[in-house]
C-alpha positions, -999 to 999 in steps of 0.1 A, spaced: -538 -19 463 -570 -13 483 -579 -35 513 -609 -45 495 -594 -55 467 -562 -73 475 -579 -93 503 -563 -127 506 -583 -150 534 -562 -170 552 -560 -205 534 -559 -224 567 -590 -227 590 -587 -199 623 -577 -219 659 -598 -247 660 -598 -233 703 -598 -198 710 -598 -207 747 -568 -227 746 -550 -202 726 -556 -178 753 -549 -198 782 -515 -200 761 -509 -164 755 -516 -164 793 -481 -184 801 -467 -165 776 -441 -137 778 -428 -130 742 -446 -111 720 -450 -117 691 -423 -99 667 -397 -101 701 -372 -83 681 -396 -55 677 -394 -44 709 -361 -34 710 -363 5 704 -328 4 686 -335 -18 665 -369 -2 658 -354 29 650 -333 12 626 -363 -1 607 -377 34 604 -348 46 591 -340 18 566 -380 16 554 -385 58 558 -359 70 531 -369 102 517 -404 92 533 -426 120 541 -429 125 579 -452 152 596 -453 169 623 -474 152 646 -482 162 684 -480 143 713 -510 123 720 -506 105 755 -536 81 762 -564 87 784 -583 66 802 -616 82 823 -647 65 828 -657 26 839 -678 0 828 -688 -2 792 -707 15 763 -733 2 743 -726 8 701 -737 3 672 -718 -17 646 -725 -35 609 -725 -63 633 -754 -49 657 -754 -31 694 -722 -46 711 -708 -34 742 -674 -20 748 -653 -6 777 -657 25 785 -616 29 788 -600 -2 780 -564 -1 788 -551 -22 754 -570 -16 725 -559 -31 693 -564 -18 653 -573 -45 630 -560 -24 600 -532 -2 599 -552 29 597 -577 19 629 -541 15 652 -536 53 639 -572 65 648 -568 43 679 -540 70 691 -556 103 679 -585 90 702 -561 90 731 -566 47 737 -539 31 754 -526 5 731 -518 -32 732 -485 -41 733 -485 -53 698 -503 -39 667 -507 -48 631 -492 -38 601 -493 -48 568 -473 -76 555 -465 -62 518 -454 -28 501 -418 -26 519 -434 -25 552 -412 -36 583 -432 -13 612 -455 14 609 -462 37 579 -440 65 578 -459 89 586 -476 74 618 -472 90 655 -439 72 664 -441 90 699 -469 70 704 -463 38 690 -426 41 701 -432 7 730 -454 -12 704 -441 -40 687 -457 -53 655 -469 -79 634 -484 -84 595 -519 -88 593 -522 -76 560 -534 -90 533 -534 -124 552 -555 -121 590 -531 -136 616 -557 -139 644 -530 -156 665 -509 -122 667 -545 -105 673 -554 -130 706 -516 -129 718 -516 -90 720 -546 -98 746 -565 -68 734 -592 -56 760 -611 -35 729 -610 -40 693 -612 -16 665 -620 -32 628 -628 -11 602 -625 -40 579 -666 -40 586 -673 -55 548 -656 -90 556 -683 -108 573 -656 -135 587 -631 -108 605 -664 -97 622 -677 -127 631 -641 -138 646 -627 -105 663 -653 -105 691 -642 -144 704 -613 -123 709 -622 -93 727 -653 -68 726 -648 -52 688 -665 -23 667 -670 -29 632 -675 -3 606 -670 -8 571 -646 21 568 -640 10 529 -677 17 519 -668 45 493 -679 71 519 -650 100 528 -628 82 558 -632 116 574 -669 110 580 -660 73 594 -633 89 618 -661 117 631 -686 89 636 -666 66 653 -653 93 679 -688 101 688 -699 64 691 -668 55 711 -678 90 734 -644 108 725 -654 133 697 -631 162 715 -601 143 698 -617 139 664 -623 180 668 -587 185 681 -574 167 648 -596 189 633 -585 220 641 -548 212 633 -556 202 601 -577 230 591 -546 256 605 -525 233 584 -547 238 557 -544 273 553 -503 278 561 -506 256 531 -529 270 509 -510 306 514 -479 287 502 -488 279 465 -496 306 444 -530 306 424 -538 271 432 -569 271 413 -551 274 385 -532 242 390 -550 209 378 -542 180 399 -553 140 402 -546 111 418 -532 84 395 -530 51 396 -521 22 371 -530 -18 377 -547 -43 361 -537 -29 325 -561 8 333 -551 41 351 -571 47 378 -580 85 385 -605 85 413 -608 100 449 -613 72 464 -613 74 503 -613 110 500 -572 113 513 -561 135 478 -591 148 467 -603 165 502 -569 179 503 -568 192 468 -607 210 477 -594 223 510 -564 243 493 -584 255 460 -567 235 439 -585 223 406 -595 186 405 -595 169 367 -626 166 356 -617 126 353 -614 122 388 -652 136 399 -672 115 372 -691 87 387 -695 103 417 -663 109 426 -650 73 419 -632 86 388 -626 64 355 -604 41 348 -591 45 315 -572 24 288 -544 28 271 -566 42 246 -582 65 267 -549 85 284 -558 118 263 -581 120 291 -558 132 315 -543 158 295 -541 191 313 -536 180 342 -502 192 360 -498 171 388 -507 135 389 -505 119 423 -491 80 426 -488 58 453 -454 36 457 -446 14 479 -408 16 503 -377 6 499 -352 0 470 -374 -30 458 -410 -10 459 -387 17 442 -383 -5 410 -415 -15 408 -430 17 405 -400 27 380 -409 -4 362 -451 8 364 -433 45 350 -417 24 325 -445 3 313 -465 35 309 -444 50 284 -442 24 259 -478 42 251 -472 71 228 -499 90 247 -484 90 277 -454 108 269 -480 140 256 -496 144 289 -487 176 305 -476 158 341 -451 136 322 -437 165 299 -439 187 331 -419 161 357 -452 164 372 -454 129 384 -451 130 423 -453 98 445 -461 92 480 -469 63 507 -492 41 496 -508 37 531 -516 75 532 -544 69 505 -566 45 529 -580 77 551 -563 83 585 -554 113 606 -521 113 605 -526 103 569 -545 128 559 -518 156 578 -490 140 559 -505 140 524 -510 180 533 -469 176 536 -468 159 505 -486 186 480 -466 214 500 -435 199 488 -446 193 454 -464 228 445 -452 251 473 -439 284 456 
């Protein structure tokens, strides 16, 4: 379910003219999803995709633009220059359109989302305030470039840094900063160091300080949380996965005191991933934390995950499935982003508040 790992390269070749696209996009006045744009009907797709979806509190972050010219950074691609304030900068992953906004950019008129996991606009969880004028378009797991050009981006942010082609491609678009925001490092760290290249670190501390007063309203709402055991859990290719990945759950869990399975630290953090043989593992652990996808047809599948997993024996003996301990949340969340990271806080209140 990770970017990395469910990338899909487009089968056909990129425009054979990225000129002549433009000079297309140009004439143009549609954008790309046109239906989109209509707040109604985006509203109803919120609605219809956000069921029972966990949405946080969020604060209004209105775009600001100071400075001119541009800004000289450092990328896995080399020193590139940038704008200083561009006045439509574009996310080439879900989670960089969200850092985009806590950074205060004004945004393109159309932004990606991904194209899988019941998603019909942005994740649940995202600023709606400030992506209520933004249209959309999947660009996950297959690249549309096309959508990318015909937004007519001024400044592009690709945290997708560990595909060599996306890199090489974005900038024939519009001046781009790659990271590799997948690199097995904490996405906190990436967010930090990407508000200080880009010269706007007073919104990564801002985000920061919210979190950390959100932090402790929720930490004084469960009782004893060290003496809860929690994990994140996840099940595919015939193994459950336990490990903190981008650091979403497992920086949470720290923050409020709660007590990480041993499981999900080993390996540096990257947990195991255990076979079917292997699930006593996880026993004594009271919460396990899954990710689902939306909608009524994501909903079956992960019932069906739920019920391929108890065909095992084992499974059934673990204390999170005696317990009803199993507690799912939006997939997207798991990637690293601030308003991620904020909502995840929402979900283990929810879960484990007294």
């Amino acid at each position: 379910m990770t970017p990395r790992t469910t990338l899909r390269p487009r089968a056909t070749a990129m425009l054979a003219a990225v000129a002549g696209l433009m000079m297309a996009a140009s004439c143009t006045t549609d954008a790309p999803t046109e239906a989109a744009d209509d707040t109604a009907e985006r509203e109803d797709q919120l609605s219809e995709q956000c069921q029972e979806a966990v949405v946080p509190d969020l604060p209004e972050l209105p775009p600001v633009t100071e400075g001119s010219g541009t800004q000289t950074v450092t990328g896995v691609d080399g020193e590139v220059d940038v704008p200083v304030a561009p006045e439509a900068a574009l996310g080439m992953y879900t989670t960089d359109v969200d850092i985009l906004a806590w950074l205060r950019y004004p945004l393109a008129a159309s932004q990606p989302i991904r194209g899988d996991g019941g998603y019909t606009t942005f994740p649940c969880f995202f600023p709606q305030d400030a992506l209520a004028d933004v249209s959309t378009f999947a660009n996950y797991p297959e690249y549309d470039y096309e959508s990318v050009l015909l937004a007519e981006p001024d400044f592009i942010l690709n945290g997708l840094g560990y595909d060599p082609d996306v890199v090489a491609r974005l900038p024939e678009i519009a001046p781009t900063y790659s990271v590799d925001a997948f690199d097995g490092r904490s996405w906190m760290e990436h967010f930090e160091e990407t508000a200080a290249a880009l010269g706007r670190t007073q919104y990564y501390e801002e985000w920061k300080s919210i979190y950390d007063a959100r932090v402790a309203e929720v930490a004084a709402a469960i009782e004893d949380p060290a003496s809860i055991t929690v994990a994140p859990v996840g099940y595919w290719e015939d193994q459950f996965q336990t490990g903190c990945y981008a650091g979403v759950e497992c920086q949470v869990f720290a923050d409020l005191g709660l007590t990480i399975a041993p499981t999900s630290l080993v390996n540096d953090r990257e947990g195991e991933a255990l076979s079917g043989e292997q699930l006593g593992k996880m026993d004594g652990i009271d919460y396990a934390f899954m990710i689902r996808g939306l909608g009524e047809e994501e909903d079956a599948v992960f019932q069906q995950l739920l019920d391929d997993a108890a065909q095992n024996p084992l499974w059934g003996d673990l204390d999170f499935v005696q317990n009803d301990g199993i507690v799912g949340y939006e997939f997207e969340m798991t990637f690293g982003s601030p308003s991620g990271q904020l909502a995840f806080l929402d979900v283990v209140e929810q879960a484990l508040a007294s």
